[in-house]
N, C-alpha and C positions, 0 to 999 in steps of 0.2 A: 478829358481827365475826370469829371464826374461823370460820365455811364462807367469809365475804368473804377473807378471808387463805389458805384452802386452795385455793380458785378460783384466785384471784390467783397462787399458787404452781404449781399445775396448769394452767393456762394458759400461764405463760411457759415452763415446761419441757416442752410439747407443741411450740406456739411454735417453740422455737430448735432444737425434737429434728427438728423437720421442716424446718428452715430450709436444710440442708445439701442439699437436693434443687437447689436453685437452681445449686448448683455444677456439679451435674451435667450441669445443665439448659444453662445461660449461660458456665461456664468463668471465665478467669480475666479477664472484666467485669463481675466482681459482688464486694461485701465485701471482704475484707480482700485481697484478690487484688490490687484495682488499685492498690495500695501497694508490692507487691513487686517489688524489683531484676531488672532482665533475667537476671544470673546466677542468682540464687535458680530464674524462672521458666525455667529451661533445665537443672536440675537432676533428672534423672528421676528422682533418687532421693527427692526431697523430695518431689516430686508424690506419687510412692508412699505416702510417709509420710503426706502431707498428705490422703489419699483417704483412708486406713487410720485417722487420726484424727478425720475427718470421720463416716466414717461408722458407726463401734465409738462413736463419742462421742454420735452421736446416738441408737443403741439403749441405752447408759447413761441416756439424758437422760428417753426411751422409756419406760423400763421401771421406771427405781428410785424414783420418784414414787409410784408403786404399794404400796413393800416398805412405807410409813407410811402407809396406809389399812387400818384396822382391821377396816373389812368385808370387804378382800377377806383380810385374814387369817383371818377370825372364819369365811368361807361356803368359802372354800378354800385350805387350806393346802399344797396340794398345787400349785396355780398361784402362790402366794406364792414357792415354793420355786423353779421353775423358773423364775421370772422372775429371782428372783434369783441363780440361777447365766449367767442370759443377761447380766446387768448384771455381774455377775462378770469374766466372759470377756471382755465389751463391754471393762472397763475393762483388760484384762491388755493387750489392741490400742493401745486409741487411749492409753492411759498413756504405753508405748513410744515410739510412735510421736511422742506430743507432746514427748517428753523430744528426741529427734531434730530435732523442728521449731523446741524453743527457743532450738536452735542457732543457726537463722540466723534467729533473730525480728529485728524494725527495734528503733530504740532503746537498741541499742550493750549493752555486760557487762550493764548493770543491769537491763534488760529478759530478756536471754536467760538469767542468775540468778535472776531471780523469776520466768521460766517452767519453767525447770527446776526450781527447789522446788516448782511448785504441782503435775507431773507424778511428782515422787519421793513428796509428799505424798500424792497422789491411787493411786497405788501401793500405799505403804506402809497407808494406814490401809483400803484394800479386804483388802490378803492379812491384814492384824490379824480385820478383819470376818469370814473367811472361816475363820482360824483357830481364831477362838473359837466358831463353831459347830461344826466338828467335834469340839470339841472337850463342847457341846452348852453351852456357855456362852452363856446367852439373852442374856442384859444387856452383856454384853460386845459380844456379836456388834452389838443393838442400839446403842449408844454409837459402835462404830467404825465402823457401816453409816450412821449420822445426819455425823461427820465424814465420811466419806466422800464423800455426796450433795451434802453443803454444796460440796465441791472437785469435781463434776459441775456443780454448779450454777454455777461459775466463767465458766461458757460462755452463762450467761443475763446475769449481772453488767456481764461485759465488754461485751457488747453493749447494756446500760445505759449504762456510763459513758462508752462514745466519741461517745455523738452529747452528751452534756450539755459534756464536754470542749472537744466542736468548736465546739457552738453557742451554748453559755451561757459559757463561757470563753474561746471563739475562740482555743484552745492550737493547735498546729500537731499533725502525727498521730503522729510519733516521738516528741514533747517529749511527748504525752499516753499515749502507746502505753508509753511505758516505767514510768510513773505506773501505769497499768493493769496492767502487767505483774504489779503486789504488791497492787494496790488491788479487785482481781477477783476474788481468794481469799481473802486473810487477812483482812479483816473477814466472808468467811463462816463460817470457824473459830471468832468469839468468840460468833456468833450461834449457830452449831450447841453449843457449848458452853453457851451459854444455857438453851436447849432441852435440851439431857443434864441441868442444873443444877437445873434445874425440874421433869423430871420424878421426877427423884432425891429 
């Protein structure tokens, strides 16, 4: 049952880490794209942000799956570490960058408040992660680098709840988008707290 749940987990976060290619690929007739306001999509700055978060979030997505594989801790700690400072960095980018975009998310204050905390979130609990190994604080680092991933993992969630929203609920995409906006991260936090909880 746990390699089926580590599967499970590593699969969807390859998944969505590679899903951002289509953007690239298709532009804005793909995903969450065809939803946005002509203003939004004439915003060159957004785009900016929106490529920078795109693509910084999917080497997060990439890469920190990894840092909770014991083997590859156990045969090289030395690629443990580098990945981890790639997932670092990844997040210093597309954090920013999402904090900018939750500006103009659809779904009106409540939506672009619960994107903004999952991106202040996502923030804060990486520079903790980062602090507390320098600091050579293993447990700590681990504890803040598991909350962390859980709010990387935001990006796999979401894309869970809107097709159930749309199609088992028939909610409309703002009325579910705003839903989503809180429901995409904070039940990952009590699950990642879970897991701190347990191993503790």
């Amino acid at each position: 049952m746990r390699r089926l749940v580590w599967f499970v987990f590593v699969f969807l976060a390859i998944g969505v880490g590679i899903y951002p290619i289509l953007y690239f690929v298709v532009g804005e007739r793909v995903g969450l794209l065809t939803a946005k306001s002509t203003a939004v999509l004439e915003n060159q700055i957004w785009w900016v942000a929106f490529y920078i978060h795109i693509s910084f979030g999917a080497f997060a997505l990439l890469t920190g799956w990894s840092q909770f594989s014991k083997k590859i801790r156990a045969k090289n700690i030395q690629l443990h570490r580098v990945l981890g400072k790639i997932y670092l960095i990844s997040i210093l980018f597309a954090g920013t960058a999402g904090l900018y975009l939750a500006l103009h998310a659809n779904g009106g204050w409540i939506a672009q408040v619960g994107f903004s905390g999952m991106a202040l979130s996502w923030l804060t609990t990486s520079i903790l992660a980062y602090l507390a190994i320098l600091k050579l604080n293993i447990e700590h680092h681990r504890i803040w680098m598991i909350r962390s991933y859980s709010l990387a993992f935001a990006a796999v969630t979401l894309r869970l709840w809107l097709p159930f929203f749309d199609i088992a609920l028939g909610m409309g995409f703002d009325d579910s988008y705003t839903i989503i906006s809180w429901l995409s991260w904070v039940p990952n936090l009590f699950v990642a707290q879970y897991f701190i909880n347990r191993k503790s």
